[in-house]
C-alpha positions in Angstrom: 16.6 1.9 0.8 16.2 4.6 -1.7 16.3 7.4 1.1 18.2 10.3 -0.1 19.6 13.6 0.7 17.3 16.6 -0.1 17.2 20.2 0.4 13.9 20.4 2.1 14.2 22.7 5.0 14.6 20.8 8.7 11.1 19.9 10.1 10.0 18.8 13.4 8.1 16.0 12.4 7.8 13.6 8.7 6.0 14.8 5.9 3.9 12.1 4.2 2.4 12.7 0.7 0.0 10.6 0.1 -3.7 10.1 -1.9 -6.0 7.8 0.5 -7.1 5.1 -1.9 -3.6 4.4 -3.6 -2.3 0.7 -2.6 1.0 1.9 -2.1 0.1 5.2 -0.4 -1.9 2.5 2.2 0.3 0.2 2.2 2.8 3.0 3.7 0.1 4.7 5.9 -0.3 1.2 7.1 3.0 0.1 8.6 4.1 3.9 9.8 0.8 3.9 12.0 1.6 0.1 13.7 5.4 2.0 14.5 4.0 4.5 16.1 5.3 7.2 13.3 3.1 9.9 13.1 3.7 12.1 10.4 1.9 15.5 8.3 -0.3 13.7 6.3 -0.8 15.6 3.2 -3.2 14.4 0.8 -2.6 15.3 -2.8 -5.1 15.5 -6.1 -2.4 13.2 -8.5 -3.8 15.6 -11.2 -2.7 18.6 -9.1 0.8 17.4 -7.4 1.8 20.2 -4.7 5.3 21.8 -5.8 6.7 21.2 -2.4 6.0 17.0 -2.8 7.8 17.4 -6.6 10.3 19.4 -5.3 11.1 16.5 -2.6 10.5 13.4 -5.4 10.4 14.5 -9.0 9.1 11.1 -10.5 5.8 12.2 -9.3 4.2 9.5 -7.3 3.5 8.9 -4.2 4.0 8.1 -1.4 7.0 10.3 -0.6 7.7 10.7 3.3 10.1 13.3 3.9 12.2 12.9 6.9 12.9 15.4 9.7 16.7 15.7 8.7 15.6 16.3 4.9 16.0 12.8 3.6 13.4 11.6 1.4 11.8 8.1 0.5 9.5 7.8 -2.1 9.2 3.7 -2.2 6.5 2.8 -0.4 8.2 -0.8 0.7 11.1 1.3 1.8 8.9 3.2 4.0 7.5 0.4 5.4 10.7 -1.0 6.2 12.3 2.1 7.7 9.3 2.7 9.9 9.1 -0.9 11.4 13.3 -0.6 11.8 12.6 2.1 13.9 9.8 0.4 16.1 8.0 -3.2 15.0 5.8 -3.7 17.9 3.7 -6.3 16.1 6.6 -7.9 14.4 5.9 -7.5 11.0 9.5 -7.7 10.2 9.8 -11.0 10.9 7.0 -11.7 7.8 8.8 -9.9 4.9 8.2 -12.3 2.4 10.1 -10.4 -1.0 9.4 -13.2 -3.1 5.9 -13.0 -2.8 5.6 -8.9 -2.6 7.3 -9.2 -5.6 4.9 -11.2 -7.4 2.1 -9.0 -6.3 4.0 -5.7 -6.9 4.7 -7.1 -10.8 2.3 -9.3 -12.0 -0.3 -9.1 -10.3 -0.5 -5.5 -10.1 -0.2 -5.2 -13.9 -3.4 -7.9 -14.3 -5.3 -5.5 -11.7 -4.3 -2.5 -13.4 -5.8 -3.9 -17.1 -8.9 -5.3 -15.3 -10.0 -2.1 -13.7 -8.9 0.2 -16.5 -9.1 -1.7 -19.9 -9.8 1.7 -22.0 -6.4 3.1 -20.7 -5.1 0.1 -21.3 -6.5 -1.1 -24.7 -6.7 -4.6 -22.3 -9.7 -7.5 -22.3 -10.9 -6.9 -18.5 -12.0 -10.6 -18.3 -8.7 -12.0 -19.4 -6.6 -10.0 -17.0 -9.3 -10.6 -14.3 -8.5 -14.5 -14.6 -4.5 -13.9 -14.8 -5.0 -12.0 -11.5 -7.2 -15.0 -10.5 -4.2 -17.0 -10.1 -2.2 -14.9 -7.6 -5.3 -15.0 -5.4 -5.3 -18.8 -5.9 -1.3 -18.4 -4.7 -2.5 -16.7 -1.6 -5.5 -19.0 -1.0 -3.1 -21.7 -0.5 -1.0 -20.0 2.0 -3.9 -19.4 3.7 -5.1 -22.7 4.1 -2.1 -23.5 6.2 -1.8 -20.2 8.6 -4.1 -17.6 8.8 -1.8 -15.4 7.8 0.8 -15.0 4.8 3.5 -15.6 6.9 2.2 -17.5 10.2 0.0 -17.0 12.8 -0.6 -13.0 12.8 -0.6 -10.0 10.5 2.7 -9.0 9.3 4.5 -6.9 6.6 3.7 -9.0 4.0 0.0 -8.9 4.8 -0.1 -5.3 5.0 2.2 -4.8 1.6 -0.4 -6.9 -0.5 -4.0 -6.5 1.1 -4.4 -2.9 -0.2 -3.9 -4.7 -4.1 -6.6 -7.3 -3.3 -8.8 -4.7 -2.0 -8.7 -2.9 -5.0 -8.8 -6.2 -7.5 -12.2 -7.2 -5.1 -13.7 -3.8 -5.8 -14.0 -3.8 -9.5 -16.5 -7.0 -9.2 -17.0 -7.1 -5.0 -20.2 -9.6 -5.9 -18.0 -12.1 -8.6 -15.4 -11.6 -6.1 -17.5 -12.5 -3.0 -18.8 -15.8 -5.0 -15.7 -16.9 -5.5 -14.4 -20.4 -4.2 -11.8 -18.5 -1.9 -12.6 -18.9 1.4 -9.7 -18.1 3.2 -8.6 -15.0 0.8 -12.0 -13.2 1.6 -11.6 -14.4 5.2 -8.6 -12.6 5.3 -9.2 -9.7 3.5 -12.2 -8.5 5.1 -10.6 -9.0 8.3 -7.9 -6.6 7.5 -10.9 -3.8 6.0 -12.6 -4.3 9.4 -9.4 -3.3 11.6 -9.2 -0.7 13.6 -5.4 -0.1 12.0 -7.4 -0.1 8.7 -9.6 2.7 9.6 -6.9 4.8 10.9 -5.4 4.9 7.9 -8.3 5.5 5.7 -9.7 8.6 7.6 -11.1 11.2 4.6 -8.8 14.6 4.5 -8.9 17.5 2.7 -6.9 18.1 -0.2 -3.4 19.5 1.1 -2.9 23.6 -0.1 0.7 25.5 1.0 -0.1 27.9 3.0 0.8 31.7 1.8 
């Protein structure tokens, strides 16, 4: 786990950067609020990046939780971990499929990015949108055989890659929703209509330091 010491000043409570519709930022927001952590939520403009959250993670991205003892992670699978090692409730920990984060957090992620934004990417939208294709095919298969990526229930997994289909769905939701992928939209749009999914997506004002 990437946590490491940091000279932020002792707090009472976690600071969490964040910026609401970032997959990782959600993906974070996500497993602290089924452990019960409840931290500062500070939401950041990524083209305005408080001091304080640089200060705490110089690469710049977030999420970065900052813990009450001055440690700071600033991976958002980290935090995940950490939070459900404190308190797993649901048992997500028991569906921490790496393999298949991995694939989403690399590939798949790279064929989303170059879909959604082919003029920062010089990409051909259509080509990356069928290369993603095939990850969701990957998951439609899983999900033929449990209703979840893992088994029987929503676990780490699920919460760790939802927020990247979310945003692949979004560019097209209408191709998307006419797609041949029963289970994958089943699934998705059952984690969007949670009431863990709203709690995490609540609007906030941009964070200012006081003074």
């Amino acid at each position: 786990m990437s946590a490491r010491p940091s000279r932020i000043a002792t707090l009472t409570e976690p600071i969490l950067y964040s910026f609401r519709r970032c997959p990782y930022a959600m993906r974070a927001r996500l497993a602290l609020a089924v452990s019960g952590t409840r931290p500062e939520i500070r939401e950041v403009k990524l083209r305005d990046k408080p001091a304080e959250m640089l200060a705490a993670s110089p690469k710049g991205t977030v999420p970065v939780l900052v813990l009450p003892d001055g440690q700071v992670i600033d991976e958002s699978l980290d935090m995940m971990r950490w939070a459900l090692g404190r308190n797993d409730p649901e048992g997500w920990l028991a569906g921490d499929d790496t393999a298949l984060i991995a694939a989403n957090d690399g590939p798949f992620k790279q064929h989303v990015d170059r879909y959604k934004y082919p003029e920062r990417h010089a990409s051909d939208p259509v080509e990356h949108r069928a290369l993603g294709l095939e990850m969701l095919r990957l998951l439609e298969a899983r999900l033929a055989a449990h209703p979840w990526l893992c088994g029987a229930r929503r676990m780490l997994t699920d919460a760790a890659i939802m927020p990247f289909v979310r945003q692949f769905a979004a560019v097209d939701q209408a191709w998307f929703d006419a797609l041949p992928l029963p289970g994958v939209q089943r699934w998705l749009r059952e984690q969007l209509a949670s009431a863990l999914f709203a709690e995490v997506m609540v609007v906030r004002p941009v964070w200012r330091a006081q003074g």
